[in-house]
N, C-alpha and C positions, 0 to 999 in steps of 0.2 A: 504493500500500500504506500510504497514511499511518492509513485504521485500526486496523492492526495495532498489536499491544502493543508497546511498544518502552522499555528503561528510560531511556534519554532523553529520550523522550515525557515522563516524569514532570514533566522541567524544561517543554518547551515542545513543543508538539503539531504545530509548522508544521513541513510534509514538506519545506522548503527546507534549516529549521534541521535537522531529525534529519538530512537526509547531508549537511549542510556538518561536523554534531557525528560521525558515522561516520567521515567522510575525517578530521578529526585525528583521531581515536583511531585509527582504522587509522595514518595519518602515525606519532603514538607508539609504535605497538606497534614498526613498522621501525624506528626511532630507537634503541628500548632495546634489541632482540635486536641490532644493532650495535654497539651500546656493552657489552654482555655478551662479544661477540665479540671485540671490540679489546680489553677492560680488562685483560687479562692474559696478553699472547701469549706462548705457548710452541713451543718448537722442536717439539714430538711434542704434537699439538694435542689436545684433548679437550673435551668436553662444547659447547658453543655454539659454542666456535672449529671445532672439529672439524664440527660441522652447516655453519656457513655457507663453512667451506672446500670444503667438499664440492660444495655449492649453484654456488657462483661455478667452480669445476672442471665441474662438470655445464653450466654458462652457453656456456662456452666449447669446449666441446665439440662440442653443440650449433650451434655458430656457425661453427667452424671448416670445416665442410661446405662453407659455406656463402660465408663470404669471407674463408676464410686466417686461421691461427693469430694472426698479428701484428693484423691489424684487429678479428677477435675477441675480443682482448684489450687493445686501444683502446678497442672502445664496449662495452666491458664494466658501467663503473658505468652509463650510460644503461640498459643492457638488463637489466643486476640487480637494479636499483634499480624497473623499469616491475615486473618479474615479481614483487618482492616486495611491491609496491603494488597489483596486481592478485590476487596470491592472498588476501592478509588482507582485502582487500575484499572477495571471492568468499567466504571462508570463514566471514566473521565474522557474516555472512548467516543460513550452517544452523546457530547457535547461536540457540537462542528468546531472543526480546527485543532482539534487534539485528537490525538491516538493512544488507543488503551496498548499499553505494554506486555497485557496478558495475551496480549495475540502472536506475542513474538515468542520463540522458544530458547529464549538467552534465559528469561527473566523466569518462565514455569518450570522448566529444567533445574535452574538454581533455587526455587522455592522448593522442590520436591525432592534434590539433594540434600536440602536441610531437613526438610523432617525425616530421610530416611535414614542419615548419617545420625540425625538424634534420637530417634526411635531405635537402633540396634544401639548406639551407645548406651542407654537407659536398660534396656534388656538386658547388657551386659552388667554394669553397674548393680543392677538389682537382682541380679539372679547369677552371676558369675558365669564366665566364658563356657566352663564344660559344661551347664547345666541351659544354658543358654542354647548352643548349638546340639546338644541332646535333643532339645523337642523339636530337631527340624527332622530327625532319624523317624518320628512317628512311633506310634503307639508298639510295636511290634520288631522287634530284633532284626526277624530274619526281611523286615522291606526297608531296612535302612538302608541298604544298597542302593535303593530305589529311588525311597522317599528323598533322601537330602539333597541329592542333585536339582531335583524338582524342586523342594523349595526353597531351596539359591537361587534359579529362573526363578520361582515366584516372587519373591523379592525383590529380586532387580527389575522385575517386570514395572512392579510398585513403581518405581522411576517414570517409567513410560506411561504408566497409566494416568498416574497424578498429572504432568508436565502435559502431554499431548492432548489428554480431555478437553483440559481447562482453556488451551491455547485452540485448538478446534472450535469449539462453542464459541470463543471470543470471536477468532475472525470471521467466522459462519455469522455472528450479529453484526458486526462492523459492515459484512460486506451486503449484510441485507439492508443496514439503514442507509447504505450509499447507495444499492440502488433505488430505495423510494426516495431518497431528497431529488434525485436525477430527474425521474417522474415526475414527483409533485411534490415540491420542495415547501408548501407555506401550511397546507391543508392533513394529508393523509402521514406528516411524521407524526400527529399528535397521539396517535394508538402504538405505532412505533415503539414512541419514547417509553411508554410507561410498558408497555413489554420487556424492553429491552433493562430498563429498570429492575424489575423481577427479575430477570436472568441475572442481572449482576449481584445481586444479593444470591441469587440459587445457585451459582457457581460457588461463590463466595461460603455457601455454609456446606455443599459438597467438600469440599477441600477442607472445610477445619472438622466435618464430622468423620471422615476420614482419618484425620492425622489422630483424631483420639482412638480411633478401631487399631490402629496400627500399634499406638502408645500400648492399649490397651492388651494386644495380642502379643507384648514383647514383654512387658512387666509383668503381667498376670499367667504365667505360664502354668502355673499349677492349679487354674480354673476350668482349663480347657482340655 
């Protein structure tokens, strides 16, 4: 999509520079609605504290299903932090003149190396190496032959699945709200938008209810 308009384009035209120049401004945008958040906490929260309390409440909620209130709210900055970096990048996409970063695979690849490098790091951590790489041998002695190869590709798969989903969906919406502004640029983006809206939020909470399934199936190995 680099010949798309873009107001960063203005500075420099190369598609490498406009989403490394997207990813911080997205980075900024999370930075400041934090710091709006923390500047002034009060007991009976309101306005941006009140939104991001909310959010990070909804986070773990969300989570808790999933692996327990206590570790939900352990890898909570991890997973609040991934969803707020995935939504303003999804978002900031259906705004004309900017391109979401999620559409590139620089930026999903690197998101989903980090949770999968921190989700076996924590496995290990909590469960120690042999006991860790045990439960990939599977229930039964004699299909560990079998089983652990498999679940090495499945793992690494985890890579490809996370990173390429999330960058699919993105540019499969990007390339649909380009072609209805082309069409009918004043009237028919107005269903568009708020479509495409949803999607940035349902990408956004695929991706962090994942990373707890993962957290979850790496720490908890003696549940499964």
């Amino acid at each position: 999509m680099g010949e798309i308009f873009t107001f960063i384009g203005l500075i420099n035209n190369d598609h490498e520079f406009l989403i490394g120049a997207h990813i911080v401004l997205v980075g900024i945008i999370v930075l400041v609605l934090a710091k709006l958040a923390t500047k002034s906490m009060q007991l009976v929260p309101s306005g941006v504290q009140n939104l991001m309390e909310a959010y990070l409440e909804g986070v773990i909620s969300m989570g808790k299903d999933v692996i327990g209130v206590e570790l939900a709210r352990k890898y909570l900055p991890l997973v609040a932090t991934i969803g707020l970096l995935v939504f303003f990048s999804n978002f900031i996409g259906i705004i004309p003149g900017f391109e979401s970063p999620t559409s590139n695979a620089s930026m999903t690849i690197v998101l989903a190396l980090i949770v999968f490098i921190y989700y076996n790091y924590e496995g290990i951590r909590v469960n120690g190496v042999i006991k860790y790489f045990a439960h990939f041998m599977g229930p039964l002695k004699i299909l560990a032959p079998l089983m652990f190869p498999i679940e090495i590709v499945s793992h690494f798969s985890r890579i490809v699945s996370l990173s390429f989903r999330l960058m699919g969906n993105i540019k499969g919406d990007d390339m649909f709200l380009m072609v209805i502004l082309m069409l009918a640029p004043w009237v028919a983006p107005m269903v568009p938008f708020g479509l495409l809206t949803f999607m940035a939020f349902l990408q956004a909470f695929i991706f962090m209810i994942l990373t707890y399934v993962y957290l979850s199936s790496a720490v908890q190995i003696s549940d499964h």
